[in-house]
C-alpha positions as CSV (number, residue, x, y, z in Angstrom):
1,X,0.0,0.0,0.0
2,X,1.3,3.5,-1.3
3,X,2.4,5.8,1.7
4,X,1.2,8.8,0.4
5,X,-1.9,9.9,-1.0
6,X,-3.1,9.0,-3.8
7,X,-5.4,10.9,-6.8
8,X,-8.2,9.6,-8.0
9,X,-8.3,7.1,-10.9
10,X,-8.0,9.4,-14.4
11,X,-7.0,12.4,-12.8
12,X,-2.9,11.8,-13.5
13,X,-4.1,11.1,-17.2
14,X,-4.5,14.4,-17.3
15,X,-2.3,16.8,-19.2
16,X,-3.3,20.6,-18.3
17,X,-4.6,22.6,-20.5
18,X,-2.3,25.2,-21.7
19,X,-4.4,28.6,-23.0
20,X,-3.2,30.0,-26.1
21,X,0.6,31.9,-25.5
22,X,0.6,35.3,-24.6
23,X,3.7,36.3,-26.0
24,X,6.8,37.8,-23.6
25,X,8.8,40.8,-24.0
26,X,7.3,44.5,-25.6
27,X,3.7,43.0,-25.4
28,X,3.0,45.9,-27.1
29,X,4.6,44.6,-30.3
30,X,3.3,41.2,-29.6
31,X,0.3,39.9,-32.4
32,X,-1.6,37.5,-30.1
33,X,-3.0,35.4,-32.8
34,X,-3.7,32.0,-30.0
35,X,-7.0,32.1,-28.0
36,X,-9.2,33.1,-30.9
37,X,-10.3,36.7,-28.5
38,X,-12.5,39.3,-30.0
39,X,-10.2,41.9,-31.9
40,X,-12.4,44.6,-31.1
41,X,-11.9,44.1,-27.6
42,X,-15.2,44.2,-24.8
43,X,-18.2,46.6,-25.7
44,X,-17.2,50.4,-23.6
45,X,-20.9,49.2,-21.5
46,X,-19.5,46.5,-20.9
47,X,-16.1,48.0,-19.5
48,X,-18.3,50.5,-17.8
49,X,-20.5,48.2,-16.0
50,X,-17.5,46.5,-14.7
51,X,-15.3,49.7,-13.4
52,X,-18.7,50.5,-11.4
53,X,-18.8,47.3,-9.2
54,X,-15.3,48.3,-7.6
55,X,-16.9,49.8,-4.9
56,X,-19.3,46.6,-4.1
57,X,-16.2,44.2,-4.2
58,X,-17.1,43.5,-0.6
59,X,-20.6,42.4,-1.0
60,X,-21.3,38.6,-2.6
61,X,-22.6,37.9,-6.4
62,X,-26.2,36.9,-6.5
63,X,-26.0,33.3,-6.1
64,X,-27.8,32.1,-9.2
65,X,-27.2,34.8,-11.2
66,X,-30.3,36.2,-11.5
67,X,-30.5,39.6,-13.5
68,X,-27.7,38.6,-15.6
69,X,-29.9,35.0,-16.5
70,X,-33.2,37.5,-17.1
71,X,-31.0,39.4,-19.9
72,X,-29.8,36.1,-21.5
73,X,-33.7,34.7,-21.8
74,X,-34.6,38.7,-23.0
75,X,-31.4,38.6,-25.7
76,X,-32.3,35.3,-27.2
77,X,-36.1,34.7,-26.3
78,X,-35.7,31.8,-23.9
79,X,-37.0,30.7,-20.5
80,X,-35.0,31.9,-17.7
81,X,-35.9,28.9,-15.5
82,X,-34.2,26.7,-18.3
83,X,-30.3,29.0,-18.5
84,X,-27.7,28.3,-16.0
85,X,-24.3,30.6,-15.8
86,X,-21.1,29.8,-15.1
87,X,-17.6,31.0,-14.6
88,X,-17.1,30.3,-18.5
89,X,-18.9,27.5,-20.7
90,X,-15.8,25.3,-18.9
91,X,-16.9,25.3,-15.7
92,X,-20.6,23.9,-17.0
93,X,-18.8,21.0,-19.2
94,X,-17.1,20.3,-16.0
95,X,-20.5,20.4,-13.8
96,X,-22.7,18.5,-16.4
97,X,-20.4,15.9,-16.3
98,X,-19.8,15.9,-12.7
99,X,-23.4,15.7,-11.8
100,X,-24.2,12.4,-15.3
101,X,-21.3,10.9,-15.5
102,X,-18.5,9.1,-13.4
103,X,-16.5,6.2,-13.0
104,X,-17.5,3.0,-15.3
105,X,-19.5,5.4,-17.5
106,X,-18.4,6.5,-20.9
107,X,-18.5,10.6,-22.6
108,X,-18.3,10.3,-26.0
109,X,-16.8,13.4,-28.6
110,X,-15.0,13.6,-31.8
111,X,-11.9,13.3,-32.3
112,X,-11.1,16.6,-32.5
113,X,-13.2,18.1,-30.6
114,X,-12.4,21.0,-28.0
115,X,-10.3,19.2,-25.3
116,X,-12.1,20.0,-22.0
117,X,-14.5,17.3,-22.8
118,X,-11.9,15.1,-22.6
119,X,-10.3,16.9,-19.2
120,X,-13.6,17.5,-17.6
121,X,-14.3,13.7,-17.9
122,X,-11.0,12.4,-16.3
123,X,-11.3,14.3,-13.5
124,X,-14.7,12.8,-12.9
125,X,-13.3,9.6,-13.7
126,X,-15.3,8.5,-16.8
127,X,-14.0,7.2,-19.7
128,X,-13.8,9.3,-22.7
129,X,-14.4,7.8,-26.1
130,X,-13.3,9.0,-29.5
131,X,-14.9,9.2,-32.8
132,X,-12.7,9.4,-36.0
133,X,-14.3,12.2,-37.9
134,X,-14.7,12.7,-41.9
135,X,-12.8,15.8,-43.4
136,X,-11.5,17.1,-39.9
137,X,-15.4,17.5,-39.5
138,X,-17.7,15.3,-36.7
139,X,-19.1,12.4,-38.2
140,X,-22.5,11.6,-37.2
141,X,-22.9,7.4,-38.1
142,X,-19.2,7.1,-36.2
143,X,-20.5,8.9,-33.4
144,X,-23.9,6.7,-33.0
145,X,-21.5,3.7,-33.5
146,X,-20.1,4.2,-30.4
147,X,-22.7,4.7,-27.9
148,X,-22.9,1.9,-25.3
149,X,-25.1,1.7,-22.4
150,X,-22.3,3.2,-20.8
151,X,-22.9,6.1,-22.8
152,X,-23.8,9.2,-21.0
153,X,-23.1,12.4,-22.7
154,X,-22.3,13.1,-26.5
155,X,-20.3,16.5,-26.6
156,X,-20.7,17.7,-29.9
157,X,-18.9,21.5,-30.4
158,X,-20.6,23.2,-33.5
159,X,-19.3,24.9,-34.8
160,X,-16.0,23.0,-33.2
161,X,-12.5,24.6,-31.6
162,X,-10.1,24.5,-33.4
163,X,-11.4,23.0,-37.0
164,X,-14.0,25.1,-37.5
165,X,-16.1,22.7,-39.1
166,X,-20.0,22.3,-38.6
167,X,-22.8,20.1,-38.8
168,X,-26.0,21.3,-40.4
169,X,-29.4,21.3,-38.6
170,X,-30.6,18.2,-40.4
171,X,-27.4,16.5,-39.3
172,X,-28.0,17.2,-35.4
173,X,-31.4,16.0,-35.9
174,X,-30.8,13.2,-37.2
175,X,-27.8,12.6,-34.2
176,X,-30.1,13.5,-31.6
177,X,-32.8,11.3,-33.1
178,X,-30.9,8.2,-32.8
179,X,-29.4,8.4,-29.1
180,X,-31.0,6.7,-26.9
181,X,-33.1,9.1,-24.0
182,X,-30.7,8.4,-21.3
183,X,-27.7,10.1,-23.1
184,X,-26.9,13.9,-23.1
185,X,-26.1,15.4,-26.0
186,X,-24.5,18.9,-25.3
187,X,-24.2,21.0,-28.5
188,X,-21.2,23.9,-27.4
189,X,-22.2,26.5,-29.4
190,X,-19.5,29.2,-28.1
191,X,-18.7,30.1,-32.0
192,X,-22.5,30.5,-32.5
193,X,-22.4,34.2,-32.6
194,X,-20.2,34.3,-35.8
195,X,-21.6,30.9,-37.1
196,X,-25.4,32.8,-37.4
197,X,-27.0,33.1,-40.7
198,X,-24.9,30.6,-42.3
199,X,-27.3,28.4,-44.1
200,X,-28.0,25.1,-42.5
201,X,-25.7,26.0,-39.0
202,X,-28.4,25.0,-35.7
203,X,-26.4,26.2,-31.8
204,X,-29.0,23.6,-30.7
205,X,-31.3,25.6,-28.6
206,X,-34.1,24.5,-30.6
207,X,-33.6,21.1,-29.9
208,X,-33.0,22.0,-26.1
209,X,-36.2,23.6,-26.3
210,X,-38.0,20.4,-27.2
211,X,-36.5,17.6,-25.8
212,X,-35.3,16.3,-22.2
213,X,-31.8,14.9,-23.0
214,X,-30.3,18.3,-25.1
215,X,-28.9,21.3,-23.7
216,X,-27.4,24.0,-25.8
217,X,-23.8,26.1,-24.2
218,X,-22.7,29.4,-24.8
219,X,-20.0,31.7,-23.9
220,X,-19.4,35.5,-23.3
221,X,-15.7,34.6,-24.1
222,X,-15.8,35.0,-27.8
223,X,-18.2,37.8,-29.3
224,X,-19.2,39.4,-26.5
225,X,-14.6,39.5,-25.6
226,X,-15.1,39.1,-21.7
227,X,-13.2,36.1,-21.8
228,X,-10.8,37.7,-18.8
229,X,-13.8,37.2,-16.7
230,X,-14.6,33.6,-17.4
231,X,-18.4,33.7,-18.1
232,X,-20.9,31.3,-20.3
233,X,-24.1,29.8,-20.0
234,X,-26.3,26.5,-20.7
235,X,-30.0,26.3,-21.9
236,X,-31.7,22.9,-21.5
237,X,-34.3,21.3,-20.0
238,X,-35.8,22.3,-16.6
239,X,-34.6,18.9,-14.5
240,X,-31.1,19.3,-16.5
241,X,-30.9,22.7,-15.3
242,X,-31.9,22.2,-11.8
243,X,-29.7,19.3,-11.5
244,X,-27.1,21.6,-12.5
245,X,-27.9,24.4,-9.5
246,X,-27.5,21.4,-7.1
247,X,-23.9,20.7,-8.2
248,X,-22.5,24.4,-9.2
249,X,-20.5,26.7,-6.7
250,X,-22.8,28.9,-4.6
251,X,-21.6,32.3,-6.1
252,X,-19.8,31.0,-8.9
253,X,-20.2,34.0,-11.0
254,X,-18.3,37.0,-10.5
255,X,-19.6,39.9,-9.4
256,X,-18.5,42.0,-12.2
257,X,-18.9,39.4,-14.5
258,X,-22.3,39.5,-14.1
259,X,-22.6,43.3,-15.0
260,X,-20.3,43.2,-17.4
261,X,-22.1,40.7,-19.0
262,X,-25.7,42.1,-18.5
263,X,-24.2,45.3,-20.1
264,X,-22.6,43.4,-23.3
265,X,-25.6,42.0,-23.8
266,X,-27.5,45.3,-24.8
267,X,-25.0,46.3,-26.8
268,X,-26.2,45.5,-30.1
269,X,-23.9,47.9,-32.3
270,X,-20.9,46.4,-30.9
271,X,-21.8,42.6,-31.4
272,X,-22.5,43.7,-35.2
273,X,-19.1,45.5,-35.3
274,X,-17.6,42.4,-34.4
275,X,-19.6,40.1,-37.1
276,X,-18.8,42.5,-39.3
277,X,-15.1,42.2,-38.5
278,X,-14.9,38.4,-38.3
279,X,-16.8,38.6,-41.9
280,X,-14.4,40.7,-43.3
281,X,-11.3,39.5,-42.4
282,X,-11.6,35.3,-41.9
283,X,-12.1,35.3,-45.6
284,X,-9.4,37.6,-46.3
285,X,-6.7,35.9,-44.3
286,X,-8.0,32.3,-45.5
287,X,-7.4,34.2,-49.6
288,X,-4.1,35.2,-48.4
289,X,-2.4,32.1,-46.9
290,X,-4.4,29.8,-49.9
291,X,-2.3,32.4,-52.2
292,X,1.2,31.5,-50.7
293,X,0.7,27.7,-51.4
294,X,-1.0,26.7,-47.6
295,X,-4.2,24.6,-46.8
296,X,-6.4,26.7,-45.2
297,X,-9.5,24.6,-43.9
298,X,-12.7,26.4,-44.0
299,X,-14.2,27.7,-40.2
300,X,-17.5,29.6,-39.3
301,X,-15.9,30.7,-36.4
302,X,-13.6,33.5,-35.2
303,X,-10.1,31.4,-36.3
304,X,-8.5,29.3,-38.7
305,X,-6.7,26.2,-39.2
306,X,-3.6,26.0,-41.2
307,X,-2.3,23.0,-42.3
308,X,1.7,23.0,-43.6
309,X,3.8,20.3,-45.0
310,X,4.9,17.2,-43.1
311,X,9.0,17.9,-43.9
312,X,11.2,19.3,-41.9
313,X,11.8,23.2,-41.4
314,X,8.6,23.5,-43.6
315,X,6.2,22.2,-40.9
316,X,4.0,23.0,-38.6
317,X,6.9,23.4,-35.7
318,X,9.2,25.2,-37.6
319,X,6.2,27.9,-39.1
320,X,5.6,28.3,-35.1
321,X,9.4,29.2,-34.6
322,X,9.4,31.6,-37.5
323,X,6.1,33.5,-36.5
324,X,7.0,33.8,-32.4
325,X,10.5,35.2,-33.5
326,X,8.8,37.9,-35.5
327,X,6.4,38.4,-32.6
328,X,3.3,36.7,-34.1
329,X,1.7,34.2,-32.0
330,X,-0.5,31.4,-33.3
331,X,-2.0,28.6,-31.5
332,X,0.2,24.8,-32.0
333,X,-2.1,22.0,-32.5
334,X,-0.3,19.4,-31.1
335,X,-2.4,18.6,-28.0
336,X,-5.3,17.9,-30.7
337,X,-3.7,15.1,-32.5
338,X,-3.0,17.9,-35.4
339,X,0.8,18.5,-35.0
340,X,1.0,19.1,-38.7
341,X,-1.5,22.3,-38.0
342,X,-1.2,25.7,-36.4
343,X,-4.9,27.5,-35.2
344,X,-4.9,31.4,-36.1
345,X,-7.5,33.6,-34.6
346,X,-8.6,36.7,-36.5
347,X,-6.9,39.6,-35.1
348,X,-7.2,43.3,-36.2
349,X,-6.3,44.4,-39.8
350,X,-3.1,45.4,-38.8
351,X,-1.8,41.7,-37.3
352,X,-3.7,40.2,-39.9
353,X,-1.6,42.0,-42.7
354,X,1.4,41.3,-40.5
355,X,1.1,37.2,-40.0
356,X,-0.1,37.0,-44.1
357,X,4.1,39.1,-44.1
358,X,5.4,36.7,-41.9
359,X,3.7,33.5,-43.4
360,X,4.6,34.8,-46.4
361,X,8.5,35.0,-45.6
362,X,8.7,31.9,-44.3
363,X,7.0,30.1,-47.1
364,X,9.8,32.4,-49.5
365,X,12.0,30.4,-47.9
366,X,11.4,26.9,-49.4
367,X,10.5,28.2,-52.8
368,X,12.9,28.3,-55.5
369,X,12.0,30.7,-58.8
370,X,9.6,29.5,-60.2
371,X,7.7,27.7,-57.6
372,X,9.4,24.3,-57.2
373,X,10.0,23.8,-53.6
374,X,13.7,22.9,-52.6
């Protein structure tokens, strides 16, 4: 018998997760290209709103998040007895699958889906199943081919961190169709706010809205660029939600958060600034790198993944090198099974001329005149 305590099974499976790098040295200078942030930066309300709590820091949150859950059903025409908030959509993957799923039972995702799933579910001791996926994009028939009655949650991100692929409405339905009633299936829809008005694209909160086994989470992190105060949220069905309450922290939303959050919400002008950024500029930067001989894979979401050359000093780990020393900092997928990629988020026009420079140079490199690599 061990002499010193020991962790519960899964948990030294674990490998942390890392964030996105932040750069070192003149910041200033530094094109933070790794955690997929809003360029535009949090709505002035919202900054406002924040700045006044300073003087409340004394006095507890409301516990369940009240007002701020009352603006969320308002924004997006929902039930506030069915939306829980969090501190981030990562705390409520970690509480959903805290309060359905444990040791001996299974969460099933894709393969590269975002990788708290696969965290969250270790530390609560299931086991986490894998489903190859079609075209870096989630495969529904692989997915159902997998659940067991072990099965207890199907994470499904959509679109999904850090593809950027999606699965149409039709194809959800048909997913959702087929579990069987005991099994989650949680649709993370943080990316939903740029995804909107793509034909086809479903965040899942009309299927939450009908059925008992379907919740729908979002995130304040993305659009709405409060990701410094860690706040999301989860629509789904009454006995899901309440489950939920039972299980969360008893304040575990920020103060100012919350008012930050309330305030983002109203402000309608900046959430269209920042569509109308994203639409500008995903497709611009995706042109570009295409143009300089690079596999750009197409994303509905706020980032793109860039696929370079399995050979050596052409690769993946050498395009990382080349872009950190010219203080461009994209996101390495190697955590994801997709070492061959690097993950870029759209950043303002000025860093996303700069890493297209960059990229640019360091694709020069291989190229001989005329176009024949060396």
């Amino acid at each position: 018998m061990s002499s010193f305590p020991q962790p519960r099974p899964g948990i030294l499976e674990i490998t942390p997760y890392v964030g996105g790098k932040g750069g070192s040295g003149d910041r200033a200078n530094i094109a933070k290209l790794s955690a997929n942030e809003n360029p535009l930066g949090p709505s002035p309300h919202a900054i406002e709103a924040y700045q006044a709590t300073a003087a409340s820091l004394h006095r507890y949150p409301e516990g369940g998040s009240e007002t701020l859950t009352q603006a969320i059903a308002r924004r997006f025409d929902l039930d506030p007895s069915r939306i829980i908030c969090g501190a981030g959509s990562d705390e409520l993957i970690a509480v959903l699958i805290r309060a359905y799923a444990g040791p001996g039972d299974e969460v099933l995702t894709s393969r590269h889906g975002f990788l708290m799933y696969k965290l969250a579910a270790l530390a609560a001791g299931a086991h986490v199943i894998e489903a190859p996926e079609t075209e870096l994009r989630s495969d529904v028939d692989a997915l159902l081919q997998r659940v067991t009655s072990r099965t207890r949650i199907l994470f499904i991100a959509n679109p999904n961190n850090p593809t950027g692929s999606f699965i149409d409405g039709a194809e959800l339905t048909r997913l959702h169709a087929a579990l069987p009633p005991h099994v989650i299936l949680a649709v993370d829809a943080a990316y939903a706010e740029y995804a909107e008005g793509t034909p086809g694209y479903d965040s899942g909160l009309s299927l939450a809205n009908q059925y008992e086994n379907v919740v729908s989470l979002r995130t304040f992190s993305k659009l709405f660029g409060l990701a410094a105060l860690r706040l999301g949220w989860l629509f789904g069905p009454k006995r899901i939600v309440d489950t939920l309450h039972r299980v969360r922290g008893p304040f575990n939303v920020s103060l100012p958060a919350q008012a930050a959050g309330i305030a983002a919400l109203s402000d309608l002008a900046h959430q269209a600034a920042a569509r109308a950024h994203n639409d500008r500029w995903l497709p611009w930067v995706k042109q570009e790198l295409e143009g300089l001989g690079l596999k750009v894979w197409p994303s509905l979401g706020n980032f793109l993944l860039i696929e370079f050359p399995r050979r050596l000093g052409q690769d993946a780990v050498a395009a990382e090198a080349f872009l950190e020393a010219a203080g461009v900092i994209p996101r390495g997928m190697g955590s994801y099974g997709l070492g061959h990629c690097l993950r870029i988020s759209i950043g303002t026009e000025a860093e996303n001329r700069r890493l297209v420079q960059v990229l640019g140079a360091f694709q020069a490199r291989h190229t001989l005149p005329g176009g024949s690599d060396r």
